[in-house]
TORKOL-4160 file (C-alpha; in steps of 0.2 Angstrom, whole numbers, padded with zeros to 4 digits, m for minus):
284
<pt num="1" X="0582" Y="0396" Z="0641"/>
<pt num="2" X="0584" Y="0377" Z="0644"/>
<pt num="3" X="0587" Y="0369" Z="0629"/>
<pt num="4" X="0582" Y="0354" Z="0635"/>
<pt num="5" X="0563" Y="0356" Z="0638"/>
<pt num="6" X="0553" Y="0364" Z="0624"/>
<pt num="7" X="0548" Y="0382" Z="0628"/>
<pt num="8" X="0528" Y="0386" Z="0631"/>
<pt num="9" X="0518" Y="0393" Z="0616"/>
<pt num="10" X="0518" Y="0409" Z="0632"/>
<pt num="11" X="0539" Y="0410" Z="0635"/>
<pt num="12" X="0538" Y="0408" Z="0615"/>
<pt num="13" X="0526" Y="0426" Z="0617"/>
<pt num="14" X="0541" Y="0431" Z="0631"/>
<pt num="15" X="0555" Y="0430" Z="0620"/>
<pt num="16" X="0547" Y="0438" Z="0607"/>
<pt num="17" X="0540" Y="0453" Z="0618"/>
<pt num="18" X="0559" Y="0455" Z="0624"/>
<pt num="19" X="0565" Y="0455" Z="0606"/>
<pt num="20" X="0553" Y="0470" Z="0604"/>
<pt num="21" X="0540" Y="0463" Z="0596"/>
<pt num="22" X="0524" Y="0471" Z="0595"/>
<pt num="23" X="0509" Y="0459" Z="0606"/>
<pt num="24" X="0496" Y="0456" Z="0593"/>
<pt num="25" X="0512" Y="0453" Z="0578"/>
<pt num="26" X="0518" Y="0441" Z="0591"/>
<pt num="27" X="0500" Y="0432" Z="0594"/>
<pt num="28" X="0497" Y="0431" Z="0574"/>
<pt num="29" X="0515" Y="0424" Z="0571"/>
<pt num="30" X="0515" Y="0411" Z="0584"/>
<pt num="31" X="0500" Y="0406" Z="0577"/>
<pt num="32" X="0505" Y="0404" Z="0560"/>
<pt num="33" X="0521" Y="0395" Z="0567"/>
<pt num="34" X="0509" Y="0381" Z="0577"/>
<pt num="35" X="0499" Y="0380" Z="0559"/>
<pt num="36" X="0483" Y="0390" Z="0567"/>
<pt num="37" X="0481" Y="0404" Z="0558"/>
<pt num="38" X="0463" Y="0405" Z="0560"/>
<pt num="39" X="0464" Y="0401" Z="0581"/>
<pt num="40" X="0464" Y="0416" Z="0587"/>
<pt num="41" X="0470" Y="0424" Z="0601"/>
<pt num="42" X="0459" Y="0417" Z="0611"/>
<pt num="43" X="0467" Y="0398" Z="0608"/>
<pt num="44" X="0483" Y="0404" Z="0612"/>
<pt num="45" X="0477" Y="0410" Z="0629"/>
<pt num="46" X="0470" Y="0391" Z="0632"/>
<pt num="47" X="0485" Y="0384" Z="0629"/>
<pt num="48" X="0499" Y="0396" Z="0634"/>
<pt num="49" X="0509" Y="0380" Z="0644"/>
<pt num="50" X="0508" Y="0370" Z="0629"/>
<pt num="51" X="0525" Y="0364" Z="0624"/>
<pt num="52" X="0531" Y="0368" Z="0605"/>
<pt num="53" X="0542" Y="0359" Z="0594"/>
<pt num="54" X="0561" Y="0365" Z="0593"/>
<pt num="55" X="0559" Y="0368" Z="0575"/>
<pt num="56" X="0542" Y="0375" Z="0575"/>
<pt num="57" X="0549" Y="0388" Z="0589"/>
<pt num="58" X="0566" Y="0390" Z="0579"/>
<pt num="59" X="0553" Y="0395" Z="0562"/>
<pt num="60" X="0544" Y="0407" Z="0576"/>
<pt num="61" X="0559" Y="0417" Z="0582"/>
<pt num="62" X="0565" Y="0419" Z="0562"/>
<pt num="63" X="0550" Y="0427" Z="0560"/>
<pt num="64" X="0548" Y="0438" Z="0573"/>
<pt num="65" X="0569" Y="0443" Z="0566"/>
<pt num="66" X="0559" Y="0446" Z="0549"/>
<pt num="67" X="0545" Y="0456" Z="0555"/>
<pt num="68" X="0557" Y="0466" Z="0567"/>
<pt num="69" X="0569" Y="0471" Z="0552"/>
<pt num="70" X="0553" Y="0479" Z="0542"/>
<pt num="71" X="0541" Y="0464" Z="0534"/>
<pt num="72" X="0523" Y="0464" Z="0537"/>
<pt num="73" X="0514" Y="0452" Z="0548"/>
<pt num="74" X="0505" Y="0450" Z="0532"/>
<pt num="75" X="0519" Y="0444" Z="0519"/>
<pt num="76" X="0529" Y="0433" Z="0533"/>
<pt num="77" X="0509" Y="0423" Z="0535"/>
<pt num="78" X="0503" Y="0427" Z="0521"/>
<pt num="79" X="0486" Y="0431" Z="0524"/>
<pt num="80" X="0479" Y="0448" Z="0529"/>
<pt num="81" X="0460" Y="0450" Z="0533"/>
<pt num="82" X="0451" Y="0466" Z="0524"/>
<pt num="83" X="0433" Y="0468" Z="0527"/>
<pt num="84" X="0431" Y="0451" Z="0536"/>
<pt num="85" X="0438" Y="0441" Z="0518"/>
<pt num="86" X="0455" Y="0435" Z="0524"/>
<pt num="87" X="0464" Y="0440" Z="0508"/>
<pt num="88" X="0480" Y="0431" Z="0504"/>
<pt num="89" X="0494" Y="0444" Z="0502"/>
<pt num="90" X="0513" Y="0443" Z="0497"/>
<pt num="91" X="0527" Y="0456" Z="0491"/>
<pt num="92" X="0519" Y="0458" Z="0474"/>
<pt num="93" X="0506" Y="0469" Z="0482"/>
<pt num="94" X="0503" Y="0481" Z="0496"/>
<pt num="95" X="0497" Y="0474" Z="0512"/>
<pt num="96" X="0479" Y="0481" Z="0514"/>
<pt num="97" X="0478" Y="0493" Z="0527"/>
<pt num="98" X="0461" Y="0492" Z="0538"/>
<pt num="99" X="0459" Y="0512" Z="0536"/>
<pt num="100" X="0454" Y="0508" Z="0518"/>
<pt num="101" X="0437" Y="0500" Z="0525"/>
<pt num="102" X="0432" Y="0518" Z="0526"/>
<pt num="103" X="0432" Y="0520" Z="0505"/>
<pt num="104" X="0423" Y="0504" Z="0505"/>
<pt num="105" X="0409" Y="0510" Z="0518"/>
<pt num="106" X="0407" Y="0525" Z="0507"/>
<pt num="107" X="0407" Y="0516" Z="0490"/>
<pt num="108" X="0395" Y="0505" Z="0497"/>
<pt num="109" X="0383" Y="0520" Z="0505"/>
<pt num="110" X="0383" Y="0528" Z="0486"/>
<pt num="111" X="0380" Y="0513" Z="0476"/>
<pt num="112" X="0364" Y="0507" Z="0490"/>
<pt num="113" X="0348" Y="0514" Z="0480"/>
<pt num="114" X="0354" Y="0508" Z="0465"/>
<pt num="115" X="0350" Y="0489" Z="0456"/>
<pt num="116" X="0364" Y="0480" Z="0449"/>
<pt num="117" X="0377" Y="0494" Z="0452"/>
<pt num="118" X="0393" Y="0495" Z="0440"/>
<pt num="119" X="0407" Y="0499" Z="0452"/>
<pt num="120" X="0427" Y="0501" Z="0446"/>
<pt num="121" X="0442" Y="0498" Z="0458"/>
<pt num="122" X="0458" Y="0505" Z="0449"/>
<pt num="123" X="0474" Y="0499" Z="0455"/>
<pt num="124" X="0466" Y="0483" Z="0465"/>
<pt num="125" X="0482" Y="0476" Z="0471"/>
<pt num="126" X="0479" Y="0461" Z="0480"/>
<pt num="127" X="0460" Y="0465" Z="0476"/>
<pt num="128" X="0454" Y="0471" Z="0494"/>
<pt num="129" X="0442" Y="0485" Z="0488"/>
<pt num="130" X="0436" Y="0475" Z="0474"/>
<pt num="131" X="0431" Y="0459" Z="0484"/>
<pt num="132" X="0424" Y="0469" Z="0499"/>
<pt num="133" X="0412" Y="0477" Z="0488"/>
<pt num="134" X="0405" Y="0460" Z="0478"/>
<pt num="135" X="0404" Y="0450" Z="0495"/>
<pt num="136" X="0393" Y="0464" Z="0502"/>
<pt num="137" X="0383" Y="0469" Z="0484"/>
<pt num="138" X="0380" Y="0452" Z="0475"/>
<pt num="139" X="0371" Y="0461" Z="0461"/>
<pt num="140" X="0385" Y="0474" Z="0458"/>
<pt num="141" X="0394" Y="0470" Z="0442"/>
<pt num="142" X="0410" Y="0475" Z="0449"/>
<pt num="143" X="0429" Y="0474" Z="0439"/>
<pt num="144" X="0446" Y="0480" Z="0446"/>
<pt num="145" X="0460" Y="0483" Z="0436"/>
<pt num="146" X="0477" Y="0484" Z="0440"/>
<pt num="147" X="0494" Y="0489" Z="0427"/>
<pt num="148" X="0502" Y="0475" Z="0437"/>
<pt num="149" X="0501" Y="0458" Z="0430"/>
<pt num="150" X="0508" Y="0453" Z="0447"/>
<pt num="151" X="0496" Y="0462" Z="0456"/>
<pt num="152" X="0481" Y="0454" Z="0446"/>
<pt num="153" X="0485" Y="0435" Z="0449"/>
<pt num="154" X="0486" Y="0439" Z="0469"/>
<pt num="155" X="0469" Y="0447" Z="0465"/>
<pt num="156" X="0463" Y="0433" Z="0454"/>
<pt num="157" X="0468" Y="0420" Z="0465"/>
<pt num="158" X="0460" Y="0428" Z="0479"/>
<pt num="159" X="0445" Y="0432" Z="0470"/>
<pt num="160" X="0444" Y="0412" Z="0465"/>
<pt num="161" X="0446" Y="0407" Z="0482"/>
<pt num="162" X="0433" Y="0414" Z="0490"/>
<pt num="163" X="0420" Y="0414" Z="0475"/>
<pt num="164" X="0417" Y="0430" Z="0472"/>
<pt num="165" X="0415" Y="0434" Z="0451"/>
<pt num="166" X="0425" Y="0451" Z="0450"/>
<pt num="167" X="0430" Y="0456" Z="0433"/>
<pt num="168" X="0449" Y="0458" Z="0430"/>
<pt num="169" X="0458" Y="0468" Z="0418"/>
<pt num="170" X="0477" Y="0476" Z="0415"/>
<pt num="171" X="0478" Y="0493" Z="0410"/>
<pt num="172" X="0485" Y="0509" Z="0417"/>
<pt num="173" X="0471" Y="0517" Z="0428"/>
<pt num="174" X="0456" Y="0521" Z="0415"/>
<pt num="175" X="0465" Y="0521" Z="0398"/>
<pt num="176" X="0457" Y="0508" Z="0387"/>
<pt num="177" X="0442" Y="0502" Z="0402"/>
<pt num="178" X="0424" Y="0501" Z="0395"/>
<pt num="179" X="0412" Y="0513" Z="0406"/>
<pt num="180" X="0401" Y="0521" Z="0413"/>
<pt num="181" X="0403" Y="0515" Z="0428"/>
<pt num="182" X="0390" Y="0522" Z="0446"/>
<pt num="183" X="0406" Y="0521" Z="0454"/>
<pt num="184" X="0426" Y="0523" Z="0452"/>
<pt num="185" X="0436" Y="0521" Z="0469"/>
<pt num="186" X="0451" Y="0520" Z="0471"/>
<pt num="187" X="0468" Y="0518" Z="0482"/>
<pt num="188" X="0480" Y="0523" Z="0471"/>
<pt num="189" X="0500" Y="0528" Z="0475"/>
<pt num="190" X="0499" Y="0545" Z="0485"/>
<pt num="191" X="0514" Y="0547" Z="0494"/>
<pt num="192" X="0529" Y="0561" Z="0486"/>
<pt num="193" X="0543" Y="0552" Z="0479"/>
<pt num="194" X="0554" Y="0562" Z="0492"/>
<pt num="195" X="0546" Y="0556" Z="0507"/>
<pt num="196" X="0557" Y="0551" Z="0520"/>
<pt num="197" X="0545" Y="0536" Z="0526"/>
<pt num="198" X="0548" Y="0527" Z="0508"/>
<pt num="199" X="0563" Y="0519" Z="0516"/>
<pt num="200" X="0555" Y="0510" Z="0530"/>
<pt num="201" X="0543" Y="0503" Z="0515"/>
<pt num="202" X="0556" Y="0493" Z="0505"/>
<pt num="203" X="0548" Y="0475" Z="0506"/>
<pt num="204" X="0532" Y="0482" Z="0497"/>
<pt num="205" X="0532" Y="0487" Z="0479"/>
<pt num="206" X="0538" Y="0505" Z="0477"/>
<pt num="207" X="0526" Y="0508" Z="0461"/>
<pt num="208" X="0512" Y="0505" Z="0473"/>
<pt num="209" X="0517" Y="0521" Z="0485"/>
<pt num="210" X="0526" Y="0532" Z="0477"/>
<pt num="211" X="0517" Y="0549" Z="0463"/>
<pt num="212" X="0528" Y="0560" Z="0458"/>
<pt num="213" X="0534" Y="0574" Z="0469"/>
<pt num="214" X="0519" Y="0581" Z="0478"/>
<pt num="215" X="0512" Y="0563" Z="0478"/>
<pt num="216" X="0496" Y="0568" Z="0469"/>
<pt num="217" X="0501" Y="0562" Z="0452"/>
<pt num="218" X="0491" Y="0547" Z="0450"/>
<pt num="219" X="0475" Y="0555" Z="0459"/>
<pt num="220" X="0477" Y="0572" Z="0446"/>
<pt num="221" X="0477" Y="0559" Z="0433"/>
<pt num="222" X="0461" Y="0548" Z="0438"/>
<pt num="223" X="0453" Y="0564" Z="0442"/>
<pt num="224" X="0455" Y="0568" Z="0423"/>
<pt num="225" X="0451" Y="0552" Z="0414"/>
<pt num="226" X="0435" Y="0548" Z="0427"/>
<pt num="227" X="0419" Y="0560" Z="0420"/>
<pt num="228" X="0421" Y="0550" Z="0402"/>
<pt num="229" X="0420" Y="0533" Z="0412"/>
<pt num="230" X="0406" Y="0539" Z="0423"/>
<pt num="231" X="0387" Y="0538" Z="0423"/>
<pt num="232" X="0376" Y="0556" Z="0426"/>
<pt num="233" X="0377" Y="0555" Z="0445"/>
<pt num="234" X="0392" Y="0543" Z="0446"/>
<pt num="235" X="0404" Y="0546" Z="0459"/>
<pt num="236" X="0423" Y="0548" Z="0460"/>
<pt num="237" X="0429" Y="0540" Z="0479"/>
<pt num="238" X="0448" Y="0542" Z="0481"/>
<pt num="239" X="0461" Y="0537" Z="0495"/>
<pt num="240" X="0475" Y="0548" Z="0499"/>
<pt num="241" X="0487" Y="0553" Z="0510"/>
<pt num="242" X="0486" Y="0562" Z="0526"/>
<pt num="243" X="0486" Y="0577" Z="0525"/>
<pt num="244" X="0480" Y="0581" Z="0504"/>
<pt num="245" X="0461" Y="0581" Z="0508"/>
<pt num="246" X="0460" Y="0599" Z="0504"/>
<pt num="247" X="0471" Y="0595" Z="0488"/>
<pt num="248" X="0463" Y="0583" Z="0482"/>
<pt num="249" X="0444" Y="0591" Z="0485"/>
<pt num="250" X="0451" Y="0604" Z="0474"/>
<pt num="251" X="0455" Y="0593" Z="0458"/>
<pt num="252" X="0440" Y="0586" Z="0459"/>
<pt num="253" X="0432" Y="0606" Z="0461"/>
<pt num="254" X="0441" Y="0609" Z="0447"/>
<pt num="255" X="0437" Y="0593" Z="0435"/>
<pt num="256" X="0418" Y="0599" Z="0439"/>
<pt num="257" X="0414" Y="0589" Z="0452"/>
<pt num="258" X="0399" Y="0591" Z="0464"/>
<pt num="259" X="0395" Y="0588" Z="0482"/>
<pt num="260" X="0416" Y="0587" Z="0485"/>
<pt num="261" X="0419" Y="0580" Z="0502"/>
<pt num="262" X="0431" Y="0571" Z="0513"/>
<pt num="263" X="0428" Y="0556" Z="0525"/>
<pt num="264" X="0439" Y="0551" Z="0541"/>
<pt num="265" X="0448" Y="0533" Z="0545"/>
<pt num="266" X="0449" Y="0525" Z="0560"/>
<pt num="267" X="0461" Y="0540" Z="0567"/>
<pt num="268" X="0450" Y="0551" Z="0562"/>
<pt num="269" X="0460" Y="0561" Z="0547"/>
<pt num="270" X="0453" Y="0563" Z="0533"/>
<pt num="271" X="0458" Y="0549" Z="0524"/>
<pt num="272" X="0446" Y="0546" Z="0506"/>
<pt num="273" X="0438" Y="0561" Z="0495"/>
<pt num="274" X="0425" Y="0560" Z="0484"/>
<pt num="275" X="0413" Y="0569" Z="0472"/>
<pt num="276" X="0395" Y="0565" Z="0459"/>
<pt num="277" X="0397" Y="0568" Z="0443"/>
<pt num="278" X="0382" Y="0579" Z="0439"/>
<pt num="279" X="0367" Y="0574" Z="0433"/>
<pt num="280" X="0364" Y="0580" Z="0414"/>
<pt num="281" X="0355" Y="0596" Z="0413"/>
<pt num="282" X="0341" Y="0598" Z="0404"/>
<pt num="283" X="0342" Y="0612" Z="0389"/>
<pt num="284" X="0329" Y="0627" Z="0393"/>
């Protein structure tokens, strides 16, 4: 490339295309670069010959070399949009992924009859689930917890910005929370501490993935602690894995759960679980 002219916001998109990159990283990196995160890809079609800055180019190919050794788009902009909030994100919690919109769809669909609803997200992280949920139910008294103290200032912070009055608390899934709740859901780690993929994971926080050796050792112990922290009719809404729908239906079968079933993501696998707590019988 001529270093005497500036290159175009589009040879900018070519040379990162030709580093590897993939085009929608590209478009939301060279965005961030020019300092218009919230443009669109649209903007950058309308001004494709526009001519950048050397340094603000030199800051773009850095992060495309970033993002091409492993970082998410989310950590090198810092901002990740999660049920249309746009959700500041950094290494001290897991990029939301969009496939959890399906776990907040269904807690949403369970919660819709009743008034005031009290919901539960356990293991918020940057505080995705939590926020979704109290932009869409403004009556919903809805607190997410976290064990990381790390975790729950990203969560906080975004919570502050965008005006939304989500409890916060630290503790280690339900052990010490006040209930009953109408609905627990979570997104807790799922993925065997064996798992080969762990090692393409390294710039997110490993406590966040990893459960013990079949991966279920978080869900086993959410599954145990929920009925005392739910109401008569509550229900249990979990994220896994892949391929640990059938698994996870049977802890919650197990536990005593009713009405067990499993929802798909966006690929269509089935991605959350979830079971009611049953009503209270009546004594004959």
């Amino acid at each position: 490339m001529n270093h005497t002219t500036s290159p175009t916001l589009a040879q900018a998109l070519a040379q990162a295309h030709t580093l590897g990159l993939a085009r929608i990283d590209a478009q939301l990196l060279l965005l961030h670069a020019v300092g218009r995160p919230d443009a669109g890809r649209a903007w950058l079609l309308a001004h494709d010959t526009d001519a950048m800055d050397e340094a603000v180019h030199a800051q773009f190919i850095a992060l495309c070399q970033r993002r091409l050794a492993g970082e998410p788009v989310a950590y090198l902009t810092g901002l990740k949009e999660f049920y249309g909030l746009p959700l500041q994100v950094d290494a001290r919690v897991l990029d939301p992924r969009p496939d959890t919109e399906t776990l907040v769809d269904w807690a949403l669909e369970v919660i819709a009859p009743l008034a005031s609803p009290r919901v539960v997200d356990l293991g918020t992280g940057s505080g995705a689930i939590a926020l979704a949920l109290q932009s869409q139910r403004t009556d919903a008294q809805v607190l997410a917890v976290d064990a990381s103290t790390d975790a729950l200032a990203v969560a906080q912070a975004n919570a502050e910005r965008l005006g939304l009055p989500v409890q916060f608390q630290p503790a280690n899934w339900l052990a010490a929370v006040e209930g009953p709740f109408d609905a627990i859901v979570s997104n807790p780690p799922y993925i065997p501490s064996a798992d080969p993929h762990l090692a393409a994971l390294t710039h997110e926080p490993l406590q966040a993935l990893a459960s013990g050796a079949d991966g279920l050792d978080d869900i086993r112990t959410i599954v145990a602690q929920a009925p005392a922290h739910l109401q008569h009719g509550g229900w249990l809404l979990l994220e896994h894995g892949y391929d640990q729908a059938q698994a996870v239906q049977a802890l919650l079968a197990a536990q005593g759960f009713a009405q067990v079933q499993s929802r798909n993501d966006l690929a269509g696998i089935a991605r959350c679980t979830g079971g009611q707590w049953p009503a209270a019988q009546t004594v004959k």
